[in-house]
C-alpha positions as CSV (number, residue, x, y, z in Angstrom):
1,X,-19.2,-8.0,-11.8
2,X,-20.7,-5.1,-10.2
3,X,-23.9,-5.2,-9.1
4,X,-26.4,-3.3,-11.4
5,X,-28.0,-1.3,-8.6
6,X,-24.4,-0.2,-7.2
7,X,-23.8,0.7,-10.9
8,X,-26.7,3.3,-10.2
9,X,-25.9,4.6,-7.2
10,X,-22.7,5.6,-8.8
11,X,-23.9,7.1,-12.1
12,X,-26.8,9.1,-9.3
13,X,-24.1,10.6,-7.7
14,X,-21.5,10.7,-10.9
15,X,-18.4,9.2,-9.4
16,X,-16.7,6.0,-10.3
17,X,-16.1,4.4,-6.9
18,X,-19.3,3.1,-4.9
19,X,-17.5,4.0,-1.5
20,X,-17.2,7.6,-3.0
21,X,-20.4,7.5,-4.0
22,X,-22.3,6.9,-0.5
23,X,-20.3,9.4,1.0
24,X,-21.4,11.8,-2.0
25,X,-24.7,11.1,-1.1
26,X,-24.7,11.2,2.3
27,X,-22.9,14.6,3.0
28,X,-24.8,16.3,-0.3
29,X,-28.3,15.3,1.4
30,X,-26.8,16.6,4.5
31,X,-25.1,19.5,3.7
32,X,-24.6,20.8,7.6
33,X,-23.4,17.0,8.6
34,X,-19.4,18.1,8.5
35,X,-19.8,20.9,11.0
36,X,-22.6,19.5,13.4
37,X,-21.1,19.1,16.8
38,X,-21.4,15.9,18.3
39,X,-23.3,13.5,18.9
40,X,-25.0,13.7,15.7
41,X,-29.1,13.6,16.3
42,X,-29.2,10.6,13.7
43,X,-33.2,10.5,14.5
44,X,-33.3,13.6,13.3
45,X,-31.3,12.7,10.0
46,X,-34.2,9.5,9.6
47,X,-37.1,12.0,9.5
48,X,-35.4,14.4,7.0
49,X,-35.1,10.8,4.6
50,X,-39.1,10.4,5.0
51,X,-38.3,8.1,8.2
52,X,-41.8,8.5,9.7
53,X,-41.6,5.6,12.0
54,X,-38.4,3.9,14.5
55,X,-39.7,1.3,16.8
56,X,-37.8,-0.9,19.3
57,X,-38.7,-4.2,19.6
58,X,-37.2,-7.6,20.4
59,X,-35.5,-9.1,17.3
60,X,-32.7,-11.7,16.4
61,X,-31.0,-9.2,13.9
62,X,-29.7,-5.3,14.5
63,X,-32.2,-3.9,12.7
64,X,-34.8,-3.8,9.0
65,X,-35.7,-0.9,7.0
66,X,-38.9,-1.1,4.7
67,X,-41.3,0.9,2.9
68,X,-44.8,1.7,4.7
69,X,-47.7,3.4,3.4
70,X,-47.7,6.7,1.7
71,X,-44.5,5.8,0.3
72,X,-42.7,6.6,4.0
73,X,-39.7,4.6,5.6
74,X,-40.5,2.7,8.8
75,X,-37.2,1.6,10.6
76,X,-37.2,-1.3,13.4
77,X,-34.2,-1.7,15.9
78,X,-33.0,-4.2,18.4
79,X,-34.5,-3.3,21.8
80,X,-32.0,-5.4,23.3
81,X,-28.8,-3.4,22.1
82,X,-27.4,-0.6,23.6
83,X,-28.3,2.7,22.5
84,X,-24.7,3.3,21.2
85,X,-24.7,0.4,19.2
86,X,-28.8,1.0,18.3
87,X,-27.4,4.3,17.3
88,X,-25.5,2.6,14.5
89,X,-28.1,0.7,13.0
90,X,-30.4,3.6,12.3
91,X,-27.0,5.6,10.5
92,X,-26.8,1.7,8.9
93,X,-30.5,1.8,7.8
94,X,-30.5,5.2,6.4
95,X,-27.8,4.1,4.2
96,X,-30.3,1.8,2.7
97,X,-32.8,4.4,1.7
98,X,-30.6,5.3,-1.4
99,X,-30.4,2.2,-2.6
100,X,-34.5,1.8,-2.1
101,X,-35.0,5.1,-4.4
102,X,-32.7,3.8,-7.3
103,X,-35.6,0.5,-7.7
104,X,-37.7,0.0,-10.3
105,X,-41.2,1.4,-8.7
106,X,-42.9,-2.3,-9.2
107,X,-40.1,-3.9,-7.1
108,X,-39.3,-1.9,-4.7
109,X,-42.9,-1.6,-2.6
110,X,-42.3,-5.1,-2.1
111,X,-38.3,-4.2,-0.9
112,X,-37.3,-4.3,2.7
113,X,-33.7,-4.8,4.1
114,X,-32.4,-7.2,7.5
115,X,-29.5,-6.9,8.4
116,X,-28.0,-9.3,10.6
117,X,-24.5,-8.3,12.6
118,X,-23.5,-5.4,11.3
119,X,-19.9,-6.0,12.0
120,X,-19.3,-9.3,10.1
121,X,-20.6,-8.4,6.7
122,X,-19.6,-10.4,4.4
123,X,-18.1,-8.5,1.5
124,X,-19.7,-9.4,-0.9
125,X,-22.9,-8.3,0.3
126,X,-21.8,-4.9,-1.5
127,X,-24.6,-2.7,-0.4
128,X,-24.1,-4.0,3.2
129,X,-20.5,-2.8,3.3
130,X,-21.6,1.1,1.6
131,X,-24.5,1.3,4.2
132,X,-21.7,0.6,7.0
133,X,-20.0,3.5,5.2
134,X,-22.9,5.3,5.6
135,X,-23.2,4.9,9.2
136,X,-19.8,5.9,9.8
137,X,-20.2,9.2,8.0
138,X,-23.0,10.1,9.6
139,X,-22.1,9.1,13.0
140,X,-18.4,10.1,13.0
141,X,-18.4,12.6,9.9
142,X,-14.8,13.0,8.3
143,X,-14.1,16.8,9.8
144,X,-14.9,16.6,12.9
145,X,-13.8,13.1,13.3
146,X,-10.0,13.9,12.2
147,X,-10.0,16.7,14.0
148,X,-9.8,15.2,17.3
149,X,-8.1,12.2,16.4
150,X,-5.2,14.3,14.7
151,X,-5.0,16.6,18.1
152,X,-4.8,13.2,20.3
153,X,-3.1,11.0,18.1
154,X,-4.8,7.1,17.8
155,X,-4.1,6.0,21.5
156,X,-6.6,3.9,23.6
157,X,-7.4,6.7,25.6
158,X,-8.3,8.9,22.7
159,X,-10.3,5.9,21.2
160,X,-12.5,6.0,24.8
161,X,-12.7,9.7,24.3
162,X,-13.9,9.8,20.8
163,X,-16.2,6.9,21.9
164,X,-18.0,9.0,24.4
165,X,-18.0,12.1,22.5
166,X,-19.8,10.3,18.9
167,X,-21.7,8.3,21.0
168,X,-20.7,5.2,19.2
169,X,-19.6,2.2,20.5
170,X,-15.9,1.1,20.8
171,X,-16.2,-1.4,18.0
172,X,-17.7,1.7,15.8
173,X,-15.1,4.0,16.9
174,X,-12.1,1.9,16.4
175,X,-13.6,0.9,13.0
176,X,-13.6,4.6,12.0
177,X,-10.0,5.1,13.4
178,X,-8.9,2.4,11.4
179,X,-10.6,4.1,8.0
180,X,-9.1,7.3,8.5
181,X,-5.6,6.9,10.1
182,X,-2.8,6.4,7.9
183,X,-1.0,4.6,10.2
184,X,-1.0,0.7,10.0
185,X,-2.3,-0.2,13.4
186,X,-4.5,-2.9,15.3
187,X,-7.0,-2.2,17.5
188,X,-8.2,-4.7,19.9
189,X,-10.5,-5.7,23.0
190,X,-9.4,-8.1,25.0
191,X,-11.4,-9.7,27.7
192,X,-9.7,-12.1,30.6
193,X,-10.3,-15.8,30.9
194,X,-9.2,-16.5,34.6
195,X,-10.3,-20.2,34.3
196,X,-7.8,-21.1,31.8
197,X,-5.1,-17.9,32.9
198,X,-5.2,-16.4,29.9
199,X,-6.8,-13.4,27.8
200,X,-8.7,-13.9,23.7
201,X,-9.8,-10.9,21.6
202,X,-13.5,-10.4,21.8
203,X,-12.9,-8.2,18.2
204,X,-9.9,-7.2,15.9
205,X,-9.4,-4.2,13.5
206,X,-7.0,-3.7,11.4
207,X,-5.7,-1.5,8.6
208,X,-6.0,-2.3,5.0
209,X,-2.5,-3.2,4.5
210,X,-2.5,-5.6,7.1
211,X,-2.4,-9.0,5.3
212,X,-3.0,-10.9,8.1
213,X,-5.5,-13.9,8.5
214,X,-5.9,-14.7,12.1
215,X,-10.2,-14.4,13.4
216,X,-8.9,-14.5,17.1
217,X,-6.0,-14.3,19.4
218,X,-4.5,-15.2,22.8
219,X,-2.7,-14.1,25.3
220,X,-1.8,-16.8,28.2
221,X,0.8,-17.3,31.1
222,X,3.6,-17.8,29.2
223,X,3.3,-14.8,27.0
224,X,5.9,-12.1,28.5
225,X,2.9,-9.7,28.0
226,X,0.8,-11.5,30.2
227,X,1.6,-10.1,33.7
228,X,1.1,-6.6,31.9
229,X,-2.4,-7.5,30.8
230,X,-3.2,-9.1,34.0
231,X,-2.1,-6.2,36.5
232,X,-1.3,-2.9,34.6
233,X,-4.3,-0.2,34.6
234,X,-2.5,1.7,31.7
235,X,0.6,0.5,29.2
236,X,2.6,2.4,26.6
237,X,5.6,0.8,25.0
238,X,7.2,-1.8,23.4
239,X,6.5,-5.3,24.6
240,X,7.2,-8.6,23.4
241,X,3.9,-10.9,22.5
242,X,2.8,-12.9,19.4
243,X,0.0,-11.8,16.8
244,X,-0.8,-15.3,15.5
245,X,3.1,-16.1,14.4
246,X,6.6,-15.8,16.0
247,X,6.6,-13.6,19.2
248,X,8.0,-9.9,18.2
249,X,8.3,-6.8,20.0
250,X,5.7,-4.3,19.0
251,X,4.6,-0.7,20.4
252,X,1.2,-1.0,22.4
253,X,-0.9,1.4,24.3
254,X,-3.1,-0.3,26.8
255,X,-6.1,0.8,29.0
256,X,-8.0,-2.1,31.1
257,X,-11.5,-0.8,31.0
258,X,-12.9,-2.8,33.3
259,X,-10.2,-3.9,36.1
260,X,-11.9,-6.0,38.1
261,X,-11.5,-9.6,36.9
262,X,-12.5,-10.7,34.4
263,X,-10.1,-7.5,33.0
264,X,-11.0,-5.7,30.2
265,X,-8.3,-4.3,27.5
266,X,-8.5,-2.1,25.1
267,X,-5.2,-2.1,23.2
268,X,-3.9,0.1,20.3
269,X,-0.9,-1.5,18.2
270,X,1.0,0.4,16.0
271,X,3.3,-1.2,13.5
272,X,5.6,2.5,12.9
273,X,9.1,2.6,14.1
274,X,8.3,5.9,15.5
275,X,5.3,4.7,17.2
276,X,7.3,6.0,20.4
277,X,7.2,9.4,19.4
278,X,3.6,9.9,18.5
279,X,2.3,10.4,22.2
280,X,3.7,12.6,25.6
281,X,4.3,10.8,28.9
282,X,1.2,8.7,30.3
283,X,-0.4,10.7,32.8
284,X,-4.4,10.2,33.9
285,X,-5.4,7.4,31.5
286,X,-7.9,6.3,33.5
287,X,-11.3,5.4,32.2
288,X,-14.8,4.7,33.5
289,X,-16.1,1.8,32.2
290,X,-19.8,2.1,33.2
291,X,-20.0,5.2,30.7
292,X,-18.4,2.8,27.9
293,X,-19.9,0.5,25.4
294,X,-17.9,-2.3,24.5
295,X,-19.6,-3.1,21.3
């Protein structure tokens, strides 16, 4: 059953579908979002919602929204995150405010939202999932977005580049490169494990249609992809490793963002037989991983 306040949100914006709805919202209250050039000021956004007050302060969650006096917004973020990822939250947190302005008057001067990690929301925690939408959106908006990932195609590189030029984190960006390509990929960071000679996924996206259960995977020394992980800066190309069944040969593009050990990977797999044809030659993949946020 839906949830009567999602019901709203959809009959505010008159669509059907609640994902439609937020992004009906969000680009009809900012009407200039589509052709801002990046980084979007998302500060800036939070005052034009009656944001009157962001603080940073130590907390154990990402970040709260509630309402203050005079009927304002006051917005608190994790002083511990980085400003990429802190950048997210406040996108995340504006989300909530049209949720607050569909409440009953009585309840909602008592309403405040936590959120906890922002990128293991449970799905049924539906306005959770719309306010990541939000975030997105705002952050990354659709246009401009495309536009850059259609020149570049969905390579690592590109997914650094994107990165740095939203100012969102790699997390954020490969979530949004997920949403909006078409083609059925996995995007993963991969951090080494010298100890035990082997490398595990710190996150995994993948695309809708990818049915597949596995939380975590790993790469060890007797994975034929290991010595590629373990000394190659940059990879494009079919190789021959296991994503939680039988080992299979798939088309990935690799950049190790931090080389020094313990290595760093950022690897784009793409499950399209023409995966091959989708980039030129690799030439100057390099990356600088002190500009980069990993999450």
């Amino acid at each position: 059953m839906i949830d009567p306040l999602i019901q709203k949100l959809c009959a505010r914006w008159d669509v059907k579908l609640p994902e439609a709805a937020i992004l009906r919202a969000i680009n009809s209250t900012f009407p200039g979002l589509q052709s801002a050039e990046p980084p979007v000021d998302v500060r800036s956004l939070a005052k034009r919602r009656g944001v009157t007050s962001i603080r940073e302060i130590p907390m154990t969650v990402d970040g709260t929204i509630s309402l203050i006096k005079g009927g304002d917004y006051q917005i608190e973020l994790n002083s511990r995150h980085s400003e990429r990822r802190k950048r997210f939250t406040c996108g995340h947190e504006i989300g909530h405010t049209f949720f607050f302005e569909l409440e009953d008057e009585v309840y909602v001067k008592s309403r405040s939202a936590v959120d906890a990690n922002l990128d293991a929301i449970d799905v049924n925690r539906f306005e959770e999932v719309l306010c990541n939408v939000a975030a997105s959106e705002i952050l990354m908006p659709r246009i401009s977005f495309l536009r850059q990932l259609n020149s570049r195609g969905p390579s690592a590189k590109n997914i650094i580049a994107l990165s740095q030029r939203f100012k969102t984190s790699l997390w954020a960006t490969g979530r949004r490169v997920i949403e909006l390509c078409p083609l059925k990929l996995m995007i993963a960071q991969w951090e080494q494990r010298p100890e035990h000679e082997c490398f595990v996924t710190n996150w995994i996206l993948r695309s809708k249609n990818d049915r597949s259960s596995y939380k975590q995977l790993v790469v060890d020394s007797s994975s034929p992809v290991y010595q590629t992980f373990t000394k190659m800066p940059v990879f494009r190309g079919k190789r021959l490793m296991s994503l939680g069944g039988w080992a299979d040969d798939y088309f990935v593009d690799l950049i190790a963002i931090r080389q020094t050990t313990p290595r760093v990977l950022l690897t784009v797999t793409i499950f399209e037989s023409f995966a091959g044809s989708l980039f030129g030659r690799v030439t100057d993949l390099s990356a600088e991983p002190e500009q980069l946020d990993l999450y």
